[in-house]
C-alpha positions as CSV (number, residue, x, y, z in Angstrom):
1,X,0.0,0.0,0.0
2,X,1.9,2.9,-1.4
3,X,0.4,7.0,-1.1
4,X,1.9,9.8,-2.5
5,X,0.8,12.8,-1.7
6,X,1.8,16.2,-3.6
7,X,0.7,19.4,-4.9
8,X,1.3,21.8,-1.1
9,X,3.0,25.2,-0.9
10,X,3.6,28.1,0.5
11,X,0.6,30.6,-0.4
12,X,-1.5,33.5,0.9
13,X,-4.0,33.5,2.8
14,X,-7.2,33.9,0.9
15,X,-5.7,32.0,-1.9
16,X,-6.0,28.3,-3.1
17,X,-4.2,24.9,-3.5
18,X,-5.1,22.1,-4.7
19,X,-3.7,18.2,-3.4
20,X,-3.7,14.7,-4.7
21,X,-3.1,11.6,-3.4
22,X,-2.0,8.4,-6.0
23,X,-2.6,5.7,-4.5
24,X,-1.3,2.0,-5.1
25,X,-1.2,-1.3,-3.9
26,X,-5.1,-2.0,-3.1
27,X,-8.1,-2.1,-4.6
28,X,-8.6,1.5,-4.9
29,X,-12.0,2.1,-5.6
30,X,-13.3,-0.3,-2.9
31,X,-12.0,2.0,-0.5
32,X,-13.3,5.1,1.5
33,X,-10.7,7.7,1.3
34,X,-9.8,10.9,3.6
35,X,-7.6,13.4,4.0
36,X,-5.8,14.0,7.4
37,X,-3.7,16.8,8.4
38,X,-1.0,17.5,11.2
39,X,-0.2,21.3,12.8
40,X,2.8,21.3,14.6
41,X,2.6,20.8,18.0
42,X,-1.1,19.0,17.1
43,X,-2.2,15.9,16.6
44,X,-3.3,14.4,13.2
45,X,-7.4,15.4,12.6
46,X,-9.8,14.3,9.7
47,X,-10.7,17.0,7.7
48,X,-12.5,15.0,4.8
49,X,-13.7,11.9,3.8
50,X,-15.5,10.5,0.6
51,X,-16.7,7.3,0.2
52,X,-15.8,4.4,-1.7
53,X,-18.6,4.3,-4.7
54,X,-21.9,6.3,-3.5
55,X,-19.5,9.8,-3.3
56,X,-20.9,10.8,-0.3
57,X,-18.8,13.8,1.9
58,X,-18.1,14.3,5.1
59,X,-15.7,17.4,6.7
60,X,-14.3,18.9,9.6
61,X,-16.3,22.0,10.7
62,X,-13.1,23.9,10.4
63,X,-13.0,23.4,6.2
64,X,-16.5,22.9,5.9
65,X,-17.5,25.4,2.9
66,X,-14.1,26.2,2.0
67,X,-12.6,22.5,1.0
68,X,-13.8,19.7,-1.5
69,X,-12.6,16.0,-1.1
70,X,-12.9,14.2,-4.6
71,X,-12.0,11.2,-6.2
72,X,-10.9,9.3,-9.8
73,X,-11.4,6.0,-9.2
74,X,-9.9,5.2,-12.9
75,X,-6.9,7.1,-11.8
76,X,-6.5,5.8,-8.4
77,X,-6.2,9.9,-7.0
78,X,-7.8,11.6,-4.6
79,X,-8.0,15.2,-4.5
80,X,-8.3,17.6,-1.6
81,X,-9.4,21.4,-3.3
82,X,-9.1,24.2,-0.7
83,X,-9.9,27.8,-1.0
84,X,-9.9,31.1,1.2
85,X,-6.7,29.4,2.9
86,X,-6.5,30.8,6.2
87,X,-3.3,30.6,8.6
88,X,-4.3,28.1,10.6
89,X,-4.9,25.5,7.8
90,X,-0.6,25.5,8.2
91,X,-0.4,22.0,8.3
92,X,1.1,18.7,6.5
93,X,-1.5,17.1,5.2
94,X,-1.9,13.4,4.4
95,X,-4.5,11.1,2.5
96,X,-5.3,7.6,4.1
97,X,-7.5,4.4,3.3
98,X,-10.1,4.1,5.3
99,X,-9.2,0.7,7.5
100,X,-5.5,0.8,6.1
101,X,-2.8,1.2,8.4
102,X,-0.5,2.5,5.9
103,X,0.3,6.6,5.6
104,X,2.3,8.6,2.7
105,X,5.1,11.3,3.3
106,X,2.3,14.4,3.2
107,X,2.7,17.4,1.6
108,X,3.1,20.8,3.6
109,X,1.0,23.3,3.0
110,X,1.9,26.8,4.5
111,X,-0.6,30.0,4.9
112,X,1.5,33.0,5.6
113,X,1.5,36.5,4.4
């Protein structure tokens, strides 16, 4: 079970980013997926799911509004779309399997002005 996460940065806040998560070694598509992040100092939190098939969403009430969890099941990638960035969504932020043990590298994504 293999994620690899990319596509953080340093931006502004008010501005956008947008991550993905390729994901290999399991059947992908079979698979609730979320996105997690870590502050530092923090501990990891959920800040979006999407199930496996039915595309159903679920967020933290931090992103709600602002952030959109999809998926491309024929590419194996998640996506995590976030706009009007704020400062405290400084974080490195991870995608998981939901029931998998198995976590990528993450990708940092800063909010500074």
């Amino acid at each position: 079970v293999q994620f690899v996460e990319s596509g953080g940065g340093l931006v502004q806040p008010g501005e956008s980013l947008r991550l993905s998560c390729a994901a290999s070694g399991f059947s992908f598509s079979g698979y609730a997926m979320s996105w997690y992040r870590q502050a530092p100092g923090k501990e990891r939190e959920l800040v979006a799911r999407i199930a496996s098939s039915s595309g159903i969403t679920n967020y933290a009430d931090s992103v709600k509004g602002r952030f959109t969890i999809s998926r491309d099941n024929s590419k194996n990638t998640v996506y995590l779309q976030m706009n009007s960035l704020k400062p405290e969504d400084t974080a490195v932020y991870y995608c998981k399997a939901f029931a998998l043990s198995s976590w990528g590298q993450g990708t940092q994504v800063t909010v500074s002005s």
